[in-house]
C-alpha positions as CSV (number, residue, x, y, z in Angstrom):
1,X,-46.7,4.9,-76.8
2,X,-48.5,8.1,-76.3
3,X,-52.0,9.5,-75.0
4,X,-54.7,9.3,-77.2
5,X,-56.6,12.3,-78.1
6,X,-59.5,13.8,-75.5
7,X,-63.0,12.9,-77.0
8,X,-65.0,13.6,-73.4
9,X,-65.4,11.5,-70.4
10,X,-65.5,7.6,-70.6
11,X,-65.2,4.6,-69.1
12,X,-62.2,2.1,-70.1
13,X,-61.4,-1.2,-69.2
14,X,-59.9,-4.2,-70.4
15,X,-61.9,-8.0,-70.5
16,X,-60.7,-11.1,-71.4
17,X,-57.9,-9.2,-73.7
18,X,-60.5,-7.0,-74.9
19,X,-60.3,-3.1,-74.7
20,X,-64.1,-1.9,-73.5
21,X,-64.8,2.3,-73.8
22,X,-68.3,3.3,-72.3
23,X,-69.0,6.7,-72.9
24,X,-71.7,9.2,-72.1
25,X,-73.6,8.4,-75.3
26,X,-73.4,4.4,-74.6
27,X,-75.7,5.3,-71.4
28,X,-77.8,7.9,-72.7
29,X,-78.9,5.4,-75.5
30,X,-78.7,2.5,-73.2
31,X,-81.2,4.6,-70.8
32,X,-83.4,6.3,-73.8
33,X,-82.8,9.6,-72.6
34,X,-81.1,12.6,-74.3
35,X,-77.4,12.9,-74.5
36,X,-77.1,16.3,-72.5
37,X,-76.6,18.2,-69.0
38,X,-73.5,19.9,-66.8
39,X,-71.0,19.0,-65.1
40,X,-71.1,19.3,-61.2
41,X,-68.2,21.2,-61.7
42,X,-69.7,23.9,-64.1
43,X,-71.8,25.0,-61.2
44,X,-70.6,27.9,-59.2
45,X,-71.1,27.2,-55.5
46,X,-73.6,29.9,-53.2
């Protein structure tokens, strides 16, 4: 039982036996808008 590889940020959870994985893409299509932008981390702090 190991990790699985890193494909970028996403949401998982488990539903009535059911493995669920949101990601980044899932919202940007759910919200029509492009699948782009930073991270709050990414910018460097005055």
């Amino acid at each position: 039982m190991g990790l699985s590889a890193f494909n970028g940020t996403v949401i998982k959870f488990v539903l009535a036996g059911l493995e669920i994985t949101i990601s980044r893409a899932h919202f940007a299509k759910l919200l029509d808008v492009k699948d782009q932008g930073k991270r709050i981390a990414d910018y460097k702090s005055e």
